[in-house]
N, C-alpha and C positions, 0 to 999 in steps of 0.2 A: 586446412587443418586447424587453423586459429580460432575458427567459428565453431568445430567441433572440440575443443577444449572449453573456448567459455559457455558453450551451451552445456557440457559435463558438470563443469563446473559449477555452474548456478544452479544443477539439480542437486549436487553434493551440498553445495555450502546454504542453501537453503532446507536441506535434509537437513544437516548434521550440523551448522554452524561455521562462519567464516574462521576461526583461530581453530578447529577440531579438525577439519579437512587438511591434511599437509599436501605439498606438492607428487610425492611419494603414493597416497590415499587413491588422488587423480589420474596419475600416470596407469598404477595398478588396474584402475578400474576401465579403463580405455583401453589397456593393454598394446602401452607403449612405451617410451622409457621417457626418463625423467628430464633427459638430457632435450628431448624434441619439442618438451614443454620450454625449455627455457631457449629455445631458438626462435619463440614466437613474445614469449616475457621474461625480461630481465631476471624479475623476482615475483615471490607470491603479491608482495601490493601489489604490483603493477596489475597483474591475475584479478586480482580482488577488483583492482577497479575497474577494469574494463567489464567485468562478470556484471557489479553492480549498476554500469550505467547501461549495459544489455537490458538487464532487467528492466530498468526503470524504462527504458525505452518502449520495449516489449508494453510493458503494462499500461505505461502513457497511450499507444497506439491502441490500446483495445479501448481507453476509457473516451478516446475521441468517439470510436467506433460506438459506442451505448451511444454518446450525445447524440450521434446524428441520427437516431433512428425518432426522436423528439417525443420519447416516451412522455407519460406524467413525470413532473418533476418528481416526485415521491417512490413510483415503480421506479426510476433513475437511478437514485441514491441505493435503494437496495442490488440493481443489479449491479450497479458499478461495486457495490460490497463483497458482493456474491463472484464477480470477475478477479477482484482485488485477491481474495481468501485462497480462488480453485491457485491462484499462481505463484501464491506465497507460501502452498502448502500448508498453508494455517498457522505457520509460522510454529510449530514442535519446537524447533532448538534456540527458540528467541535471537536468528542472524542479525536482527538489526542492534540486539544487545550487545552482542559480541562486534557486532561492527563497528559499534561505537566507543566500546570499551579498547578494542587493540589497534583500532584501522579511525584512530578521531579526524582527522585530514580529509579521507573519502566520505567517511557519515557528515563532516559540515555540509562540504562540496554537495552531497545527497541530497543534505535535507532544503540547501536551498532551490535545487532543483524541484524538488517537491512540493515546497513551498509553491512557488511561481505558478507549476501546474494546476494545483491544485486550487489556489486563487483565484486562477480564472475559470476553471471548471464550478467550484460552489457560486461564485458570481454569477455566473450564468442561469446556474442553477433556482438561484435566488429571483432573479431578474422573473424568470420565467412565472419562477410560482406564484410570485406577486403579479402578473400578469394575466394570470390562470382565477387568479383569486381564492387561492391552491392556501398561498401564505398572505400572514398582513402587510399591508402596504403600510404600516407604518415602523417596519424593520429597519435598522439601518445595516445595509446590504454591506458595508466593506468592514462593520465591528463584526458581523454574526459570521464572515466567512472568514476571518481571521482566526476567531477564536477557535471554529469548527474545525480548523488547521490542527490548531494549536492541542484541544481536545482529543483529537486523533493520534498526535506526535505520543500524548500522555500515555495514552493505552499499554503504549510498550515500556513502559518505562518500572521496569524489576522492579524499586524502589518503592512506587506507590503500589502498583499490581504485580505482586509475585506470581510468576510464573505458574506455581502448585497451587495456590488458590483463586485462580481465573484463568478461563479459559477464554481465549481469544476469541473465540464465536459468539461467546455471551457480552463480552464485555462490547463490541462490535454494535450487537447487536441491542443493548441496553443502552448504550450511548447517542446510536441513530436514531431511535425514539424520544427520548431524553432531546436531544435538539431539533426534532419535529414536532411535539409536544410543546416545544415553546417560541416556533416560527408560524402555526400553522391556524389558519381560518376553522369557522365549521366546518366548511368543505373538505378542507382538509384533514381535517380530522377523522370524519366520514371515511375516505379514503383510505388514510394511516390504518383504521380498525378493520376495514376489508383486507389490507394486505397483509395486517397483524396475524389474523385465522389462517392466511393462507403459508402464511411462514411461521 
């Protein structure tokens, strides 16, 4: 039963937002009482963060899965975006906004998890394409995957990108070019322009 509440859970609070979903919302939609939910958690944080580190889990496990098939480093980046997107449902009710605004505890704890992953995944990533002759070898590999972190974290961030005018697909999508565009050989650029047409 535990497993089929956070997995409820993180299709609601990914729909609709972590602080919009109450426990009441969840119980309704499972058609169970409320009372069974809190025999599994305390309270909604507790809910909230086991929901959130499912996910991230979830997600982390698929973006190993792209790595190891050793695509181009460049088709990489896009599938990994394209995996990222179908699971965050494109992110409609800005959750990680709200996660950070009422749940700041789980979104640090989040984002350093994310961090970490992510770190070694662009590294890699990086490694490769300098390898491939994909990107320049004369990048320095642990400022550019920093920032590409860091640039990523931005996207959601209400403040700078309102939600009403940008859409997460674009913005995604204008960013990952944006830092191919400025990592990338002629080869790779070659590349980047075939995958451009096709996406």
């Amino acid at each position: 039963m535990r497993e089929k509440i956070i997995n409820k859970s993180s299709d609601l609070f990914l729909t609709y937002g972590f602080k919009s979903v109450t426990m009441d919302d969840i119980a309704n939609k499972m058609g169970i009482s409320k009372k069974t939910i809190y025999q599994h958690f305390q309270n909604k944080t507790k809910l909230v963060e086991a929901t959130t580190l499912h996910i991230f889990e979830h997600i982390s496990h698929g973006i190993d899965g792209i790595c190891e098939l050793g695509k181009n480093p460049i088709e990489e980046i896009y599938e990994i975006k394209k995996f990222v997107m179908q699971n965050l449902k494109d992110e409609k009710s800005s959750p990680q906004y709200q996660l950070q605004k009422y749940y700041p505890k789980i979104f640090a704890s989040l984002k350093r998890k994310q961090f970490n992953k992510m770190l070694g995944c662009v590294t890699q990533n990086l490694e490769r394409g300098v390898a491939q002759g994909i990107y320049r070898d004369s990048i320095h590999i642990d400022f550019i995957s920093r920032l590409y972190f860091n640039g990523m974290v931005s996207l959601k961030d209400q403040d700078i990108f309102p939600i009403d005018d940008f859409s997460i697909h674009i913005l995604m999508d204008n960013y990952i070019e944006y830092h191919l565009r400025g990592i990338c050989t002629p080869k790779g650029l070659n590349k980047l322009t075939e995958l451009l047409k096709i996406n």
